[in-house]
LUMBA-861091 format. One record per residue: x, y, z of N, C-alpha, C in turn. Coordinates in steps of 0.2 Angstrom, whole numbers, padded with zeros to 4 digits, always signed. Example, Ala and Ser with C-alpha at 12.3 -4.5 7.8 and 13.67 -1.06 7.14 Angstrom:
<pts>
+0066-0028+0039+0062-0022+0039+0066-0016+0039 +0064-0011+0035+0068-0005+0036+0064+0000+0039 
</pts>
This chain:
<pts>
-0317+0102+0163-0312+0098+0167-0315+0093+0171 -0313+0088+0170-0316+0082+0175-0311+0078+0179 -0311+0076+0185-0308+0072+0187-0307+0065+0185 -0302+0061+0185-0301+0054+0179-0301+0050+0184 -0297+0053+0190-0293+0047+0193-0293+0048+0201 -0296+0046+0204-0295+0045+0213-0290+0039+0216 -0284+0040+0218-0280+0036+0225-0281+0038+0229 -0278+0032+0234-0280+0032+0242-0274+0027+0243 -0270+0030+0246-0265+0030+0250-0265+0030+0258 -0264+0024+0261-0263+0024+0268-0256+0023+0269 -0256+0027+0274-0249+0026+0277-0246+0028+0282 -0243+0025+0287-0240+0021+0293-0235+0024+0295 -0233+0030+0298-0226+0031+0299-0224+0030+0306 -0216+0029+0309-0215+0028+0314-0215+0035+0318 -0219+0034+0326-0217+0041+0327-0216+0035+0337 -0210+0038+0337-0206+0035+0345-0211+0038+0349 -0212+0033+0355-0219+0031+0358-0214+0039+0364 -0219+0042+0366-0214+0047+0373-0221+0048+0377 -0217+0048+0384-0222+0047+0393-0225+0056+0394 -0229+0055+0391-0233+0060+0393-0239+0060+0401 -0242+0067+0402-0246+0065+0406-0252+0060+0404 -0254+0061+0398-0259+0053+0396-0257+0047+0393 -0252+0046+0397-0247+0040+0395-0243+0040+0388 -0244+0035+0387-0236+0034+0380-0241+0031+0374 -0242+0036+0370-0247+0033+0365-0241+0028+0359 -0245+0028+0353-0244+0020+0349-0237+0025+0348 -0234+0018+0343-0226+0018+0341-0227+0022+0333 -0234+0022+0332-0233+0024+0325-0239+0028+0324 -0240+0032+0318-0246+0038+0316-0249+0037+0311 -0256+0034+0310-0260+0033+0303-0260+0037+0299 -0260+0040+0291-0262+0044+0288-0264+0041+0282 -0269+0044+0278-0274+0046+0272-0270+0048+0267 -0266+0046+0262-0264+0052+0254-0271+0051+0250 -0274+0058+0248-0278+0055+0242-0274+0059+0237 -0273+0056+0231-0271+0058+0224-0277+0059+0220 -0278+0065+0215-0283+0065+0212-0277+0067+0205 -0280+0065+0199-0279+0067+0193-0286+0068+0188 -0284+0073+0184-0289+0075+0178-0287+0074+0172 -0292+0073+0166-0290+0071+0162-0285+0076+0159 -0286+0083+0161-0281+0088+0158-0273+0084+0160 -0271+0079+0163-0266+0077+0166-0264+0083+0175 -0269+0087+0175-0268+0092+0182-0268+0086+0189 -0266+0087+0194-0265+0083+0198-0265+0085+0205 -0267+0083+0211-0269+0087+0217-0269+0082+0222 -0266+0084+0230-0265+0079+0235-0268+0081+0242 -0272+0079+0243-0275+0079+0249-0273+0073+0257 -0273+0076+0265-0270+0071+0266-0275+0072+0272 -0276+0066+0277-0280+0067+0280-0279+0061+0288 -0284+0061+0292-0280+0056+0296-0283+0047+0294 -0278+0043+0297-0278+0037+0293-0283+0031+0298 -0281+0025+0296-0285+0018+0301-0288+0015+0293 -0293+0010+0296-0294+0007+0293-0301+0010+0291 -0305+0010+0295-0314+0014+0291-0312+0020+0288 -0307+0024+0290-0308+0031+0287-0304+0030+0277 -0299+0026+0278-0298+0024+0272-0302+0020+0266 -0308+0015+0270-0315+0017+0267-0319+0020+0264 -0321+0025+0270-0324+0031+0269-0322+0034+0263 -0316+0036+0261-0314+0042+0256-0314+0035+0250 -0311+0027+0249-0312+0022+0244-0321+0025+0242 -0325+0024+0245-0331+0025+0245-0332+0031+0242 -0331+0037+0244-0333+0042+0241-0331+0044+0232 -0325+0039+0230-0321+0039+0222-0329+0038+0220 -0333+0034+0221-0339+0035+0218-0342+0042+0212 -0340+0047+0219-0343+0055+0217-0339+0057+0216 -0332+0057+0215-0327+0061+0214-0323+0059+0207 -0325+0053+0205-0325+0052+0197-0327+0054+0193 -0324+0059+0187-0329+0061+0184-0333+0068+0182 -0332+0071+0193-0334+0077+0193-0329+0083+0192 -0331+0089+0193-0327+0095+0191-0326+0096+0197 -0316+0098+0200-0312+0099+0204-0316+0105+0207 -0319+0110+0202-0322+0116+0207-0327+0117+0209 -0332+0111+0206-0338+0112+0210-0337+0109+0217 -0336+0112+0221-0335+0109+0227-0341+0108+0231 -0345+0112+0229-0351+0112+0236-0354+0106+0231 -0355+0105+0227-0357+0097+0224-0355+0094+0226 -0350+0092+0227-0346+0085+0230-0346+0084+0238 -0348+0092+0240-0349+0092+0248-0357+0088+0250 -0359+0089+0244-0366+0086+0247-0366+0079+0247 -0362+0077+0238-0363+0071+0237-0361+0067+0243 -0354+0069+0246-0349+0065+0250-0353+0064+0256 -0355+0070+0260-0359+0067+0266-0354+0069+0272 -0350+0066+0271-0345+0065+0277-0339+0072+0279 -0341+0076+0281-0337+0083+0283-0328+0081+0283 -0326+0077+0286-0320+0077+0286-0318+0073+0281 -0322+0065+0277-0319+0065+0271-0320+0069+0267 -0324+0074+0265-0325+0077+0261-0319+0084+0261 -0317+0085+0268-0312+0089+0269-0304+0088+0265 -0303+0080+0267-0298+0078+0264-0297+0076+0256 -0301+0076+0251-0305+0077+0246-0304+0086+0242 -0307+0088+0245-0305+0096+0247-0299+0098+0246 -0294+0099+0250-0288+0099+0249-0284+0095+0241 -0287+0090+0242-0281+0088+0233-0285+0093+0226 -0293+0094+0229-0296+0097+0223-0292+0104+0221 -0291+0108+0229-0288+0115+0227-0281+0117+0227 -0278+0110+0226-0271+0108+0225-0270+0108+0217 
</pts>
């Protein structure tokens, strides 16, 4: 079983700004969807946090994640590098 297919989904929800003791943070919360599909047609969603480098990061990593097997995990942990994209990568695999 190999993975066919990596999305990367950003996404912008509104979350109403409230006065806290560190003031009033932004009016809305970035998030990461990654979608993985295998040619078996198996499918798995990982979600992680969002902006613009980190959706990068995980674009960049489809490199490694094209291709390979959903369960060789600690392979993909080396390829990727990066502990927390690799984290969110992680989750859609054991999805």
């Amino acid at each position: 079983m190999r993975i066919s297919e990596m999305l990367v989904t950003p996404v912008a929800c509104p979350d109403p700004p409230l006065l806290n003791h560190h003031g009033v943070h932004e009016p809305s919360f970035l998030r990461a969807v990654v979608q993985l599909r295998t040619e078996d047609g198996l499918e798995g969603v990982g979600e992680g946090p969002g902006g613009g480098l980190y959706v990068q990061q995980l674009s960049a990593a489809a490199r490694h994640v094209v291709g390979a097997n959903p369960y060789h995990l600690e392979a993909l942990r080396v390829l990727i590098g990066r502990p927390n994209v690799f984290s969110t990568i992680e989750v859609a695999c054991l999805d």
